[in-house]
C-alpha positions as protocol buffer text, in pm:
chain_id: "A"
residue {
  index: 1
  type: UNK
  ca { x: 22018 y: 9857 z: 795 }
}
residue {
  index: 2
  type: UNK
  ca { x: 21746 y: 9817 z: 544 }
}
residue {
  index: 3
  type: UNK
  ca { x: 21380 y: 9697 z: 638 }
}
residue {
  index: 4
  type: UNK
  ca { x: 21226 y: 9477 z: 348 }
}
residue {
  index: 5
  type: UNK
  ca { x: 20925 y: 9437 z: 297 }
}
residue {
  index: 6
  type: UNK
  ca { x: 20717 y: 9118 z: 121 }
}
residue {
  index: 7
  type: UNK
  ca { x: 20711 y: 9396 z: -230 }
}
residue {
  index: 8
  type: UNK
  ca { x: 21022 y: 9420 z: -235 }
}
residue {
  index: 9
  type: UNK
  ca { x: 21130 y: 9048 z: -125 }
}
residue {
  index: 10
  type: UNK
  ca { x: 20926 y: 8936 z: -435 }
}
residue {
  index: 11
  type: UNK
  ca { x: 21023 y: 9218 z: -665 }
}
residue {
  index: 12
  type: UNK
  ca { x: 21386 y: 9118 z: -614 }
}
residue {
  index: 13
  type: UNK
  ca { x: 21360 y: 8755 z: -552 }
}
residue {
  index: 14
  type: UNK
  ca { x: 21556 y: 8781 z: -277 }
}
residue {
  index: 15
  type: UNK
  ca { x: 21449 y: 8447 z: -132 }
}
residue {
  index: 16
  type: UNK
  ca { x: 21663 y: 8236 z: -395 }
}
residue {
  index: 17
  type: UNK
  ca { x: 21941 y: 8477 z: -384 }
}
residue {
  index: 18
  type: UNK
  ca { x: 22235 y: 8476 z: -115 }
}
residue {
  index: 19
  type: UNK
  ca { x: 22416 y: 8768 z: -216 }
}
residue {
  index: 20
  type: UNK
  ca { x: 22342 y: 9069 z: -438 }
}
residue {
  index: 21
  type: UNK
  ca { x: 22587 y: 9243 z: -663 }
}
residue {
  index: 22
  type: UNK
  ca { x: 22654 y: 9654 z: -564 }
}
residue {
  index: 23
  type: UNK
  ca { x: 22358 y: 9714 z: -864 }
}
residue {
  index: 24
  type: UNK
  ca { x: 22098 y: 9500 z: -690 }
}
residue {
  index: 25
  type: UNK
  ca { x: 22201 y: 9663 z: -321 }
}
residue {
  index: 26
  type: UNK
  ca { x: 22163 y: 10005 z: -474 }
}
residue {
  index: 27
  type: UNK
  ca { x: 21846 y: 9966 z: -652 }
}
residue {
  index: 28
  type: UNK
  ca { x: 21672 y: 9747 z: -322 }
}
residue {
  index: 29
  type: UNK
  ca { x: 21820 y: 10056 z: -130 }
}
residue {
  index: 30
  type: UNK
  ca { x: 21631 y: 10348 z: -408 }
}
residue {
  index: 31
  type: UNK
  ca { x: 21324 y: 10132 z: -364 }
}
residue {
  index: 32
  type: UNK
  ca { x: 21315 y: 10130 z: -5 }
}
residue {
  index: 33
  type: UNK
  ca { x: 21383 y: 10529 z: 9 }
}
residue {
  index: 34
  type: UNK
  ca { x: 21141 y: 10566 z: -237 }
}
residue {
  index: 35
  type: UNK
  ca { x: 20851 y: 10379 z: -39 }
}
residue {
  index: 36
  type: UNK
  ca { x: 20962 y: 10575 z: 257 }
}
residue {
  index: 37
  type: UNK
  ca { x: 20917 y: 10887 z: 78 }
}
residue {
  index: 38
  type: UNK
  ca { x: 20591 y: 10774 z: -79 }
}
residue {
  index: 39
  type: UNK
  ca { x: 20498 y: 10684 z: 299 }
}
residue {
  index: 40
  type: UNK
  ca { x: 20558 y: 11054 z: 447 }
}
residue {
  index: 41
  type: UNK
  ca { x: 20398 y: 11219 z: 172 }
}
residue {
  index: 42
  type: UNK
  ca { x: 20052 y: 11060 z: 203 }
}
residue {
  index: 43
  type: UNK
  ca { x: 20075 y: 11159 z: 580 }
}
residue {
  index: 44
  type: UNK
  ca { x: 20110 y: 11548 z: 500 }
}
residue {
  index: 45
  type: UNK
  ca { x: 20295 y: 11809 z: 195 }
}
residue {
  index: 46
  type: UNK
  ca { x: 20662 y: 11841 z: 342 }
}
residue {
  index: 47
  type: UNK
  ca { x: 20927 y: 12079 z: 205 }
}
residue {
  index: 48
  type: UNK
  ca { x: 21170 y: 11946 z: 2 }
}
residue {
  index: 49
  type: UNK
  ca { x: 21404 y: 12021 z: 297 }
}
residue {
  index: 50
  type: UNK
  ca { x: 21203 y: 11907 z: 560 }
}
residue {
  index: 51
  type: UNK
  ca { x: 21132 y: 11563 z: 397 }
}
residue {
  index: 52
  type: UNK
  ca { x: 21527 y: 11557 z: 299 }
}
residue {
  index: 53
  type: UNK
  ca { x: 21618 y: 11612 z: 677 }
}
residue {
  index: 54
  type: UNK
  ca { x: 21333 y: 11298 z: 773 }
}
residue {
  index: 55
  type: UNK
  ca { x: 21479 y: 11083 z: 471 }
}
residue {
  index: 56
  type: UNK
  ca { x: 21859 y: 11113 z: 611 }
}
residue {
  index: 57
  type: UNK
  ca { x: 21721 y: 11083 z: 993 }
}
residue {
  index: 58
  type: UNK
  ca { x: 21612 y: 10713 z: 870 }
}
residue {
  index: 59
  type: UNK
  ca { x: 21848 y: 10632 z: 578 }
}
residue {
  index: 60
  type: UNK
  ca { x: 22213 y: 10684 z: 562 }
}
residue {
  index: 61
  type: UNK
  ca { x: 22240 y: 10673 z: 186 }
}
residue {
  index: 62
  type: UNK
  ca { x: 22266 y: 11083 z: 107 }
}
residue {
  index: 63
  type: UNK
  ca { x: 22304 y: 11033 z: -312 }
}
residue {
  index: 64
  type: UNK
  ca { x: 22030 y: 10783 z: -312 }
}
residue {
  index: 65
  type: UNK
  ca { x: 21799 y: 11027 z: -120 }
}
residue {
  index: 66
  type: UNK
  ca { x: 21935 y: 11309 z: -339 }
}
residue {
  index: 67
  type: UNK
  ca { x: 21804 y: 11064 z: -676 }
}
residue {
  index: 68
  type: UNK
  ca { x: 21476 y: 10921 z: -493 }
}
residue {
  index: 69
  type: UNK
  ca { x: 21356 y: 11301 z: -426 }
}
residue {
  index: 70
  type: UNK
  ca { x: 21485 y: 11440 z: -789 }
}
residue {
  index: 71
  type: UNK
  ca { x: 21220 y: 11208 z: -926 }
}
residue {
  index: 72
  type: UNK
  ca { x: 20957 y: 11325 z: -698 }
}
residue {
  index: 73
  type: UNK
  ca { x: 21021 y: 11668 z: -795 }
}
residue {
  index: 74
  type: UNK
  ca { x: 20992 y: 11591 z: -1160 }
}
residue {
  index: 75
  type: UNK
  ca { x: 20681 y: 11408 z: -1115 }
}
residue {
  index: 76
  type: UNK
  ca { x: 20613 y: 11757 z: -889 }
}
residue {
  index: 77
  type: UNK
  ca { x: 20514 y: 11549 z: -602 }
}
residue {
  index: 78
  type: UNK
  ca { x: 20730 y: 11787 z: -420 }
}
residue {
  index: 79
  type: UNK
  ca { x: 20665 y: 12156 z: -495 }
}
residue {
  index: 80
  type: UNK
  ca { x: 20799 y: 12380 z: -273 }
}
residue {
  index: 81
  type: UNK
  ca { x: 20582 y: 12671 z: -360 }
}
residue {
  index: 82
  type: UNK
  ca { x: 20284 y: 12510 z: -409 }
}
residue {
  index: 83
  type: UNK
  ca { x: 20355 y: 12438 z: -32 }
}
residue {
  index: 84
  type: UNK
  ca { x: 20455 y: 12781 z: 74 }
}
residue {
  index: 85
  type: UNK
  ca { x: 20158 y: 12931 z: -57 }
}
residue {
  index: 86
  type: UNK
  ca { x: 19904 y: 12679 z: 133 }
}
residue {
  index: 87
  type: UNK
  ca { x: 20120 y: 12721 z: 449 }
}
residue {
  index: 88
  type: UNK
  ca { x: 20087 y: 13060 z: 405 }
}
residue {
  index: 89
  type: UNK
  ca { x: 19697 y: 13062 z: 336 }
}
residue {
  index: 90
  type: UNK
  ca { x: 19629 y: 12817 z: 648 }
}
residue {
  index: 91
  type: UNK
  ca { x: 19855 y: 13072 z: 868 }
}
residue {
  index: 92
  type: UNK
  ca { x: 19665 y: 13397 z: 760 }
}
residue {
  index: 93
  type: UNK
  ca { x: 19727 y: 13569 z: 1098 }
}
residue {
  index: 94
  type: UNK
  ca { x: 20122 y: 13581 z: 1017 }
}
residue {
  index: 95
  type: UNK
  ca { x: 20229 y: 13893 z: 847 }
}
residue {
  index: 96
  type: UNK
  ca { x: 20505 y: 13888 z: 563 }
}
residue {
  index: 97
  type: UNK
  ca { x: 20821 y: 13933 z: 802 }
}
residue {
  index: 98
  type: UNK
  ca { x: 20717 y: 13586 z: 1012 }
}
residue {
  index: 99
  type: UNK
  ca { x: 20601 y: 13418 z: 717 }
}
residue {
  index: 100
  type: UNK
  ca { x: 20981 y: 13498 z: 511 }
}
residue {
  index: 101
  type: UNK
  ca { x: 21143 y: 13360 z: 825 }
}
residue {
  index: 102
  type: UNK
  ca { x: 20981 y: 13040 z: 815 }
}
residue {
  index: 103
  type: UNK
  ca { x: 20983 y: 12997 z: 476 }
}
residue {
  index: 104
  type: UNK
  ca { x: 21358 y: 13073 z: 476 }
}
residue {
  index: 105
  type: UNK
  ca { x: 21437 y: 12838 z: 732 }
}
residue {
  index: 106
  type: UNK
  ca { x: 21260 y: 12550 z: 521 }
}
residue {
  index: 107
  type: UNK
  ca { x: 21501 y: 12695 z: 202 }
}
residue {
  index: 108
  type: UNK
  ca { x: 21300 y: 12779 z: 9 }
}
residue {
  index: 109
  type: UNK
  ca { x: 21478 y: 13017 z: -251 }
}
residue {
  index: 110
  type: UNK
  ca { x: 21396 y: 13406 z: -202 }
}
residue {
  index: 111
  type: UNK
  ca { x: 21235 y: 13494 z: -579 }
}
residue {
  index: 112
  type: UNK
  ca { x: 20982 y: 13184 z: -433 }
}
residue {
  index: 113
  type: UNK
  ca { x: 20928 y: 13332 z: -120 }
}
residue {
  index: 114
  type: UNK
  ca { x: 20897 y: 13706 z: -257 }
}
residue {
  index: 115
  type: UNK
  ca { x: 20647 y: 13535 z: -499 }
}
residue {
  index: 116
  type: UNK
  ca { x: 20441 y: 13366 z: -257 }
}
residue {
  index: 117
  type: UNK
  ca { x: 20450 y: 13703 z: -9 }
}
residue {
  index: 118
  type: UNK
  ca { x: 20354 y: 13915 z: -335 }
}
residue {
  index: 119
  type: UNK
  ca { x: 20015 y: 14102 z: -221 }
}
residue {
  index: 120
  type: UNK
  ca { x: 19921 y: 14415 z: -249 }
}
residue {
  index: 121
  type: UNK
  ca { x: 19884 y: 14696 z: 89 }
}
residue {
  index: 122
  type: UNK
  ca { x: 19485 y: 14678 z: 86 }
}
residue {
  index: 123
  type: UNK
  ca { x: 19554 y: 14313 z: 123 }
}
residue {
  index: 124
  type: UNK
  ca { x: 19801 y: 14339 z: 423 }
}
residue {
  index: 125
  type: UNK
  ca { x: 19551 y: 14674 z: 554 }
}
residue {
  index: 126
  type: UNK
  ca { x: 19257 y: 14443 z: 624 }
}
residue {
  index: 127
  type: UNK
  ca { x: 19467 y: 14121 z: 757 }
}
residue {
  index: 128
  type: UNK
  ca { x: 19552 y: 14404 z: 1051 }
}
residue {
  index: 129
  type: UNK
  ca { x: 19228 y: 14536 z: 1062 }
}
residue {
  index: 130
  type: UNK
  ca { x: 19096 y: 14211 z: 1133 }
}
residue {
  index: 131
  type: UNK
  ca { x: 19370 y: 14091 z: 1382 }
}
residue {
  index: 132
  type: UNK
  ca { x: 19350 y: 14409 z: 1522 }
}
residue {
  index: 133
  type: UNK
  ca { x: 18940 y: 14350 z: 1610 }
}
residue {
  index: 134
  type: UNK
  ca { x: 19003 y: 14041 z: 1742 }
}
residue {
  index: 135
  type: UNK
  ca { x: 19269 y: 14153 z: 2008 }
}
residue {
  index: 136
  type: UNK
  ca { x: 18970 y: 14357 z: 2159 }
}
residue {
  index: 137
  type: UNK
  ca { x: 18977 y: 14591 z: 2431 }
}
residue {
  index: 138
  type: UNK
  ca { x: 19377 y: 14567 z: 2481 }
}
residue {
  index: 139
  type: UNK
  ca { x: 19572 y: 14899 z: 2472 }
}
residue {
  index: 140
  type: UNK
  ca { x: 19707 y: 15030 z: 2143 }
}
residue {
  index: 141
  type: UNK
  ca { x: 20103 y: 14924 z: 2254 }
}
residue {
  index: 142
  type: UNK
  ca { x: 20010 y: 14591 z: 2320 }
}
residue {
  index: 143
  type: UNK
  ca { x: 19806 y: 14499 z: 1977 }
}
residue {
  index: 144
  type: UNK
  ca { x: 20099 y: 14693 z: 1840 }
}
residue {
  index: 145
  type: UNK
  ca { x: 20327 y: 14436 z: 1998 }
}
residue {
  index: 146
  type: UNK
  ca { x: 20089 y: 14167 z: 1885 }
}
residue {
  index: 147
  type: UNK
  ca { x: 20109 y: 14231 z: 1545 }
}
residue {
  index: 148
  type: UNK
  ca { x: 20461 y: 14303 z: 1509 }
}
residue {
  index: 149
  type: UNK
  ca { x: 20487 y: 13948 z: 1669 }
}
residue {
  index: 150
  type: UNK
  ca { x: 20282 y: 13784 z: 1412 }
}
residue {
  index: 151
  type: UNK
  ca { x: 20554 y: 13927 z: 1155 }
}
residue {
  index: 152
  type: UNK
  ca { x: 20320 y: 14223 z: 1046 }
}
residue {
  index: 153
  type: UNK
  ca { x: 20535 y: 14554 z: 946 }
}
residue {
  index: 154
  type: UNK
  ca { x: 20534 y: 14885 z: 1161 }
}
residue {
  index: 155
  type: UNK
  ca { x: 20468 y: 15081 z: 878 }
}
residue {
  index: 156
  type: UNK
  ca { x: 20144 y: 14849 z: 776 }
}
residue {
  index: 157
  type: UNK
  ca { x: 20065 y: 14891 z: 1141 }
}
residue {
  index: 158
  type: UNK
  ca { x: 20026 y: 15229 z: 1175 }
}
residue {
  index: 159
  type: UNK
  ca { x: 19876 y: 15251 z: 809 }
}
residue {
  index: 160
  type: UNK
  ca { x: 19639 y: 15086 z: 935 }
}
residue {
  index: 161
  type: UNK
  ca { x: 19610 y: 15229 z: 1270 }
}
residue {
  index: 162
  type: UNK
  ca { x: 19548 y: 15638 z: 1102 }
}
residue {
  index: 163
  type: UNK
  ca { x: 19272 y: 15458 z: 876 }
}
residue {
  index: 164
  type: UNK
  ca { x: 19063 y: 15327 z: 1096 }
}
residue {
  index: 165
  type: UNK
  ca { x: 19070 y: 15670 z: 1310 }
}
residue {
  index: 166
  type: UNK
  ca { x: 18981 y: 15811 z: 963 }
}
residue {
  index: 167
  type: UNK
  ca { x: 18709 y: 15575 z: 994 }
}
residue {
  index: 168
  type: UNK
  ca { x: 18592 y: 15668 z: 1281 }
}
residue {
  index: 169
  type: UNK
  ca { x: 18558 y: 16054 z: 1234 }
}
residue {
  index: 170
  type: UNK
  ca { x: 18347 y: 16005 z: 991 }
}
């Protein structure tokens, strides 16, 4: 089922017409999947998988979708790492490991990913350092466990860990 609405009514005259040849059905059926996708990207960015999965909860035309979102990403209204990289600024307190998961679940493809993850160890050093203030007076194990949680590395961890006891001696 297809919901019209008065733009496309008028842009297809479908008020004089009583039936439509396959052409006319397919390109009334683009248009609507097109305005639907035009409609969920001014809410918020989407992966190109994520808006996929929405377009084929609410349309059950999989090659139109495929065409409608083909366009988009030619006209780079859909950039997948445009969007991992401000997901993975606005989520600062994830470390790489959590951040890779998520990003592979939304498949995105792993040179992207490794791009978007590409920092170097001072970087990752102080993103601990300043989770590792804010957990406050809770034991060592358990901001361990905190930070391993938020998808920070063992290694960058306890990096982190013997500096600031460096900093501390002196």
């Amino acid at each position: 089922m297809i919901y019209l609405t008065r733009e496309m009514i008028s842009k297809f005259s479908l008020r004089e017409k009583k039936n439509l040849t396959d052409e006319e059905l397919n390109d009334l059926i683009y248009f609507r999947i097109k305005l639907s996708t035009y409609n969920l990207l001014t809410r918020r960015d989407y992966f190109l998988k994520e808006i996929k999965q929405k377009l084929r909860e609410k349309h059950n035309f999989p090659e139109i979708i495929d065409e409608v979102l083909e366009e988009f990403l030619e006209k780079d209204y859909i950039n997948d790492e445009e969007r991992a990289r401000s997901y993975a600024k606005l989520h600062q307190n994830y470390g790489p490991k959590k951040l890779y998961m998520i990003f592979s679940q939304m498949g995105l493809e792993r040179e992207i990913i490794e791009e978007v993850l590409k920092e170097d160890s001072s970087e990752q050093v102080n993103k601990i350092k300043e989770q590792w203030f804010r957990l406050g007076n809770k034991t060592i194990e358990k901001k361990i466990a905190s930070l391993m949680r938020k998808g920070f590395l063992y290694r960058d961890i306890k990096e982190t860990i013997s500096s600031l006891k460096e900093e501390e001696e002196l």
